[in-house]
Every structure is written in C-alpha cells, then in structure tokens.
C-alpha positions in Angstrom: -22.9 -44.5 -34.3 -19.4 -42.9 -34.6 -17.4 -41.4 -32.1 -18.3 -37.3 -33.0 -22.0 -38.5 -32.4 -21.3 -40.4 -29.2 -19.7 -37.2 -28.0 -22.5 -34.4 -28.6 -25.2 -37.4 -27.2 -22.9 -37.9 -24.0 -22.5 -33.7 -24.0 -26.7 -33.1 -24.8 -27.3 -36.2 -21.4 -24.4 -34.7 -18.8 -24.0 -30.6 -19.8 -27.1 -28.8 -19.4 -27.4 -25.4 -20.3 -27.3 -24.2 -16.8 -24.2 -25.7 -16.1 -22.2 -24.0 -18.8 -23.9 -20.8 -18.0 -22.3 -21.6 -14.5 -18.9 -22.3 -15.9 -18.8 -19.2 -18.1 -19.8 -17.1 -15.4 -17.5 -18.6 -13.4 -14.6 -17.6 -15.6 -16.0 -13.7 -16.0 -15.9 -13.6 -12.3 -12.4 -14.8 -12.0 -11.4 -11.9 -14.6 -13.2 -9.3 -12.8 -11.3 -9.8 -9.7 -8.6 -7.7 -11.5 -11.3 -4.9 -11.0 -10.4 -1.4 -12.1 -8.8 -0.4 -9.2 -5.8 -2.5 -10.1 -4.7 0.3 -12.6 -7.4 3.0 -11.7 -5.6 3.6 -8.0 -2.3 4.0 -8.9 -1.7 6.2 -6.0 -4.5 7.6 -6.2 -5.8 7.8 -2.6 -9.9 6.7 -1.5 -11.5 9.4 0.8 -12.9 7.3 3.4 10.6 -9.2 -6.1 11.2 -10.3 -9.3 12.8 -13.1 -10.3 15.8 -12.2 -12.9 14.4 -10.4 -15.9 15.5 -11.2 -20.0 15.3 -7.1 -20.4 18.6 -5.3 -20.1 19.2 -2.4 -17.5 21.3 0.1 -19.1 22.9 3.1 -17.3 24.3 6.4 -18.5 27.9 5.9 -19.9 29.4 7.6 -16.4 27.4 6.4 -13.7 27.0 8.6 -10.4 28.1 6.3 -7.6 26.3 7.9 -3.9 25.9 6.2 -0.4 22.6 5.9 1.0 21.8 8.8 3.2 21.5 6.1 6.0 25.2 6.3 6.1 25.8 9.8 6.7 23.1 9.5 9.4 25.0 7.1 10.8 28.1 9.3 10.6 26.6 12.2 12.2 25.4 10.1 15.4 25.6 13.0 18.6 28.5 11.8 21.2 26.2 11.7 23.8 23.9 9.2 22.2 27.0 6.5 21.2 27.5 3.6 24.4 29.1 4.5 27.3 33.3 3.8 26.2 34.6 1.0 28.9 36.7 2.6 31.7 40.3 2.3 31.3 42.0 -0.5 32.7 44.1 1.1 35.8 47.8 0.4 36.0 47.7 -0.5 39.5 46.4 -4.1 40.6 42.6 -3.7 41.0 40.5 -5.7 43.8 38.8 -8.3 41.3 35.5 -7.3 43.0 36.4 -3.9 41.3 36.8 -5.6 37.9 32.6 -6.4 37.5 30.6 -3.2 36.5 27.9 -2.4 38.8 24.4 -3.2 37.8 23.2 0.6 37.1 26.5 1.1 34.8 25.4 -2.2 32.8 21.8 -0.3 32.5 23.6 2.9 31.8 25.4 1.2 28.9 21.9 -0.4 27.8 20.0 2.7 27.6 23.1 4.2 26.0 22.7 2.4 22.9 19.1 2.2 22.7 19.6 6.0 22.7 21.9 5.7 20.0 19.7 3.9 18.2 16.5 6.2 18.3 19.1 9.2 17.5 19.6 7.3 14.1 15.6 6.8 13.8 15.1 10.7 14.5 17.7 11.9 11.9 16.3 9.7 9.2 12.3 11.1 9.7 13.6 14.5 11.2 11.3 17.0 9.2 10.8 20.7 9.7 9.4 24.2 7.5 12.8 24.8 6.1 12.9 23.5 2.0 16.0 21.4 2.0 18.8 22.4 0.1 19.8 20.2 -2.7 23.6 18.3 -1.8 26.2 20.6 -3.8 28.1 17.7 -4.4 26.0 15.7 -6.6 26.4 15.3 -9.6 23.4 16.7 -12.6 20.5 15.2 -12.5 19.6 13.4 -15.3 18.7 14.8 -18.5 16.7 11.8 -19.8 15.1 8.9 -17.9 13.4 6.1 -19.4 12.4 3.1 -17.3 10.1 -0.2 -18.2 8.0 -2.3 -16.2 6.3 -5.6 -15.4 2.8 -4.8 -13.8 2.2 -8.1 -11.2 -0.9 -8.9 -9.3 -1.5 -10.5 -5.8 2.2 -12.2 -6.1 1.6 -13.8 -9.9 4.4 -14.9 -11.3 2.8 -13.9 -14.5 2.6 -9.7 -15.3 -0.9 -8.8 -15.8 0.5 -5.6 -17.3 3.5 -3.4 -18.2 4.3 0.0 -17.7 6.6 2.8 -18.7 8.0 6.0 -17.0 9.7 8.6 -19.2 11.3 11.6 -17.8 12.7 14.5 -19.9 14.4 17.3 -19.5 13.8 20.0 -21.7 16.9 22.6 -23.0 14.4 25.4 -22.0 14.5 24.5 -17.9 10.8 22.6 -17.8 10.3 19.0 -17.3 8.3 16.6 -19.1 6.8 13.2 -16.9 4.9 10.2 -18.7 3.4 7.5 -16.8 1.6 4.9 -18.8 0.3 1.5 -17.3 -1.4 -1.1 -20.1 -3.3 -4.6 -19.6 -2.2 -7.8 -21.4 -4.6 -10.2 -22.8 -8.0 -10.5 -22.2 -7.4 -7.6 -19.0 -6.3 -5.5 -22.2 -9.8 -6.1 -23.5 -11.6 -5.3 -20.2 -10.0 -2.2 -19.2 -8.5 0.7 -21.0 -4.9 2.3 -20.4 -4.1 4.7 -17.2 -1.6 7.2 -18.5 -0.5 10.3 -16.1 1.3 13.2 -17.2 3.0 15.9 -15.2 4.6 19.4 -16.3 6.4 21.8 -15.0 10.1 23.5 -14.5 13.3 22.8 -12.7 14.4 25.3 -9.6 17.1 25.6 -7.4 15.3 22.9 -5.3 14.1 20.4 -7.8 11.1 19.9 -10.0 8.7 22.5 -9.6 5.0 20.9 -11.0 2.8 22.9 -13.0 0.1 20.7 -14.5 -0.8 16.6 -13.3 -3.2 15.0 -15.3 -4.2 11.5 -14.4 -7.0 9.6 -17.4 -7.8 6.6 -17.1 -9.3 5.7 -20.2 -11.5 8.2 -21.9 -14.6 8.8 -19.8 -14.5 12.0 -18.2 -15.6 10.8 -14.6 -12.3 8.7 -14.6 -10.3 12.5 -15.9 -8.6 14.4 -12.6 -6.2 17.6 -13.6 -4.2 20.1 -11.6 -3.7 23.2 -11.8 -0.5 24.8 -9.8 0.2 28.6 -9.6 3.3 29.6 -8.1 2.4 33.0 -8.3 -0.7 33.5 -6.8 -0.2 30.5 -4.2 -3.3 28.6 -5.3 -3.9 25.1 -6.5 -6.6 23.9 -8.7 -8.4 20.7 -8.6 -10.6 19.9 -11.8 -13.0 16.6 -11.9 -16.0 15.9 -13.1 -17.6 17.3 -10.8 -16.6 20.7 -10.9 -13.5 22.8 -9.5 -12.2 23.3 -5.8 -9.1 25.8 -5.0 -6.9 25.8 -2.3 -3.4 27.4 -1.2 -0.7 25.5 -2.1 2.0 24.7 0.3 5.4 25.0 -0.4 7.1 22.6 -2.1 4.1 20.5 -3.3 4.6 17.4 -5.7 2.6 15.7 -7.9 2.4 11.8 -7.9 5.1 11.3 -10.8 7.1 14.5 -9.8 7.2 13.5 -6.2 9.0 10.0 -7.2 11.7 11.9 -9.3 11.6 15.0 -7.3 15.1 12.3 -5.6 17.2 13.1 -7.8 17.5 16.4 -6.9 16.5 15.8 -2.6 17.9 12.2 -1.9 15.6 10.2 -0.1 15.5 10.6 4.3 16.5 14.5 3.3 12.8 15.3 3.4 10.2 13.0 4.1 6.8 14.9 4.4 5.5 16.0 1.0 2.4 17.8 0.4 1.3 15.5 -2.2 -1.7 15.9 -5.2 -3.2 13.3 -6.6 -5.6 15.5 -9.0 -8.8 14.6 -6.7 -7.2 15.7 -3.5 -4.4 17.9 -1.4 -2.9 16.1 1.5 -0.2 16.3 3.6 1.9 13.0 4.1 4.8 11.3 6.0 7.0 8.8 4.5 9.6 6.5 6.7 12.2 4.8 5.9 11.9 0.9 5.9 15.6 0.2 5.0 18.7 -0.6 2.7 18.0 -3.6 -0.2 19.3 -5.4 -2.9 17.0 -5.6 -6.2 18.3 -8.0 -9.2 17.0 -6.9 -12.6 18.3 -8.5 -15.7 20.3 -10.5 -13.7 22.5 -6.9 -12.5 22.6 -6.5 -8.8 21.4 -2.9 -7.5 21.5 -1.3 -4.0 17.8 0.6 -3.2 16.4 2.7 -0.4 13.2 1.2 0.7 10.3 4.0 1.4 6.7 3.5 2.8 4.0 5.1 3.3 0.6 3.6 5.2 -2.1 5.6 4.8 -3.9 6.0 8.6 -5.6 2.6 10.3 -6.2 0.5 7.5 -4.2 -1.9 5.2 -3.7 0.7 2.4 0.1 1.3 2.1 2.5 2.9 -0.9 5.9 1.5 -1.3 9.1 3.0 -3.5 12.3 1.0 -3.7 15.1 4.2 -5.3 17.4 3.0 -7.0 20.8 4.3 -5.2 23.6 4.4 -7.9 20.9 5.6 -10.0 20.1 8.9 -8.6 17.6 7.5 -6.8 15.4 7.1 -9.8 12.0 4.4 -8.7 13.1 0.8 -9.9 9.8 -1.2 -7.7 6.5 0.3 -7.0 3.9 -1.4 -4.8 0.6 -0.4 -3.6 -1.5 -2.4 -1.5 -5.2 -1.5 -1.8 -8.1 -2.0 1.5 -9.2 -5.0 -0.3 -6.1 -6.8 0.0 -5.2 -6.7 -3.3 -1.1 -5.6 -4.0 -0.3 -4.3 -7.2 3.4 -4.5 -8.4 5.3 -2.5 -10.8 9.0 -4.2 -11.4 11.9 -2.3 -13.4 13.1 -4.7 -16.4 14.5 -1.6 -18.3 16.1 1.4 -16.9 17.9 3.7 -19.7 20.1 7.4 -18.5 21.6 9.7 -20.1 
C-alpha cells in the first residue's frame, strides 16, 4: 500500500463527515463575527494606536502651525478661580507660630484650585444658542483634503479594511465629501463597500450641508438620504420606509461635514452639534478627553482627543483632530453595544 493510500484510509477511519461539517462551520462562524455592523454603523446610531505605518503623511507645502484650544482656555482662567497667592513675607520678625497658615487658609487654598480646575472644565464644554464665530486669525481652510486609512477590528494587528476620506473644495463656494470604507480578503467577499457622500456650500461659519447619503452596498433597505433646506427650515429624512420631515436646527452637520466642519470651528469652540445620520435628527454633546501624540509613518503629530458616549450603554464615538493639520480627523473609533471597536487609522494624509 503506498503512502497516498495509507492517508485517505487513515482520513475515511478518523474524519467523518460530521466532523468536517463541524470544522467548516466553525470557520464561517468565526468570519461572521465581523458582522455587518462593523462597516454598516459607521456612526450611524441604533434607536434603542497604530504601530508606525510604511505610508507617507504628506502636508501642504506651508503648513498652518495652531495651539490646541486647551491652551487659550488655560490662558483665559478668571482671577478669582487661580490659588489663593501666598502672603507676603513681612519685614518685621514674625512670631514663628505666625509663620504656619491656619487650617481654614490651607482649605481655602485647596478649594481654590479645585475651582481653578473646574473653571478650565467649564470653558472647554461651555455651549450656548449663539453660532460661534470662526477665529479671524486662521489661516484658509483647506482647499483639498485627501486622507487614507487602515480599518482595524477588536485590537487586530491586522486591518480588516481600508478607508478613504476626500474633501474638495469647489471654485464655485460648495463642498464635495467622500467617505468610502472597503473589506479585504474573504470580508471583501462577504460584505459589500459603505460609501457616504455629503454636499453642500461654505458660509461665513463653515460647511453648510445640503445633501448626506449613506449606502451600504446596493440594497435599498441599507440606502438613508438627507434632505436639508435652508430656506424653508426643514430637513428631510428618506429610507426605505418612507419620508419623515422635521425643522432643522441651526447649524446642523452631517456625519462627514460635522468631522471637517473643524477646520473652520476648532474643536472645544462648540461642542453640541445637531447631528444627521440619514435615519435620525439628534442633538448631541461631545467632551473633550485630552491633548495626544499620534505617530503615522513614523512622523510624530499632536491631536485633540473628542468623545462622545451615547446615553447608559457602552456605545461611544471617538475623533482624534489632527492639530497642525487644521484639525482635519487622523483616528476614528467607534465602539458598538456588543463590545465590538472598530478602528479607522490615518496612514496617508495629503493638503493643499
């Protein structure tokens, strides 16, 4: 007997057919953990770190250089909320009993700074009616924005995905947003591309949104639109299942024109956005989480770190803006209910 036939008797004694029927299914079920809503909810709200990257990041030729907002908060801390200054030391010999502050003026000193520290936390999420004012200082926004990314899932150090943000800015005064997220391998085969677009034009206080369309692949169940008339005040919501209308709030972004809507209102400026996601209207609050370094392609780059959790559960939006970049989105991350985090990493920004 030679070796080929000792193998498919040994297989025909040990495999049985419900064991590899076990093992396939076992494979398919590992796939399908990367369920649809790993690209389908990009941001798109339920009802109820990278390592060095080979890409290049490429900047405009004169790069705008601006500090964090955090800073001029900072600078603009009220007198009455900065620690108590230490009393002057008196010319005359003091009794040394004199010399230790009482214990109320050590409390005094104590509540001082804590005050001092929740005036920063109030100017960084102070919001009110009033549309903020782009800074006069900054420089123009960017004319063209082009930025690639590496789509990770639950912490792989593998992308399951990439993605690709293109922002344009057209000669006539309207904007032009692509957002398009695509599978790799076998996910590739499983599920089709998300792609969002968003339209509209450029005022006096940034991007203006006319039209969002999110599609993820072709079915029309999985097609949301918005409609957005300045003029009459009125949104437009289109699904499947039919059309709903609503006022529409001042100032209200879609999901890609809210993340570059920064360039023109830094970041801690205005924090509550009425936001549509093509389904829905809502009404959120973002905070600030903090100041951090990102390396991609092996470049160093100073972010502002935003969040948003969405009410008791786990489900929670995070934008790290890139802050020599006009705050342009270099790291996306969304962590579903489930559990499941979904990562979008820069490994290519292009300006002009």
């Amino acid at each position: 007997m030679t070796k080929k036939q000792g193998l498919h008797k040994w297989i025909r004694q040990h495999v049985s057919w419900s064991l590899g029927l076990a093992l396939l299914l076992s494979l398919l079920v590992h796939v399908l953990l990367l369920q649809e809503a790993a690209w389908q909810s990009w941001f798109a709200e339920d009802e109820k770190p990278p390592a060095p990257l080979s890409a290049q990041l490429q900047a405009a030729p004169k790069k705008p250089l601006l500090k964090a907002p955090v800073k001029a908060a900072q600078a603009k801390k009220s007198p009455a909320a900065r620690p108590a200054d230490p009393a002057p030391v008196a010319s005359a010999p003091q009794p040394v009993a004199e010399a230790t502050p009482p214990t109320d003026a050590i409390a005094d000193t104590a509540g001082a700074t804590e005050a001092a520290r929740q005036a920063e936390i109030d100017a960084w999420h102070k919001t009110d009616a009033v549309v903020a004012e782009p800074e006069p200082d900054l420089p123009p926004a960017y004319q063209r924005v082009s930025t690639e990314f590496s789509v990770f899932v639950n912490g792989e150090k593998q992308p399951a995905g990439s993605a690709r943000i293109d922002y344009v800015q057209q000669p006539s005064g309207q904007y032009a947003l692509d957002w398009v997220v695509k599978g790799r391998g076998l996910l590739k085969l499983l599920y089709p591309t998300l792609e969002q677009q968003s339209r509209g034009e450029i005022g006096p206080h940034g991007l203006k949104p006319h039209f969002y369309r999110y599609a993820f692949g072709s079915k029309a169940d999985k097609i949301y639109e918005a409609d957005l008339d300045w003029e009459s005040n009125f949104i437009t919501l289109k699904t499947a299942k039919g059309e709903q209308r609503y006022e529409l709030p001042g100032n209200t972004q879609d999901i890609l024109s809210f993340m570059y809507q920064f360039m023109f209102v830094p970041p801690l400026q205005e924090m509550q956005v009425a936001l549509t996601n093509g389904r829905r209207l809502n009404t959120y609050q973002y905070e600030f989480e903090g100041e951090d370094a990102m390396v991609i392609a092996d470049q160093t780059i100073q972010t502002v770190h935003i969040a948003h959790t969405r009410g008791e559960t786990d489900e929670k939006i995070e934008l790290w803006l890139a802050s020599d970049y006009r705050y342009v989105p270099v790291k996306i991350r969304k962590q579903e209910k489930n559990g499941m985090v979904i990562e979008q990493v820069a490994t290519r920004l292009t300006t002009e």
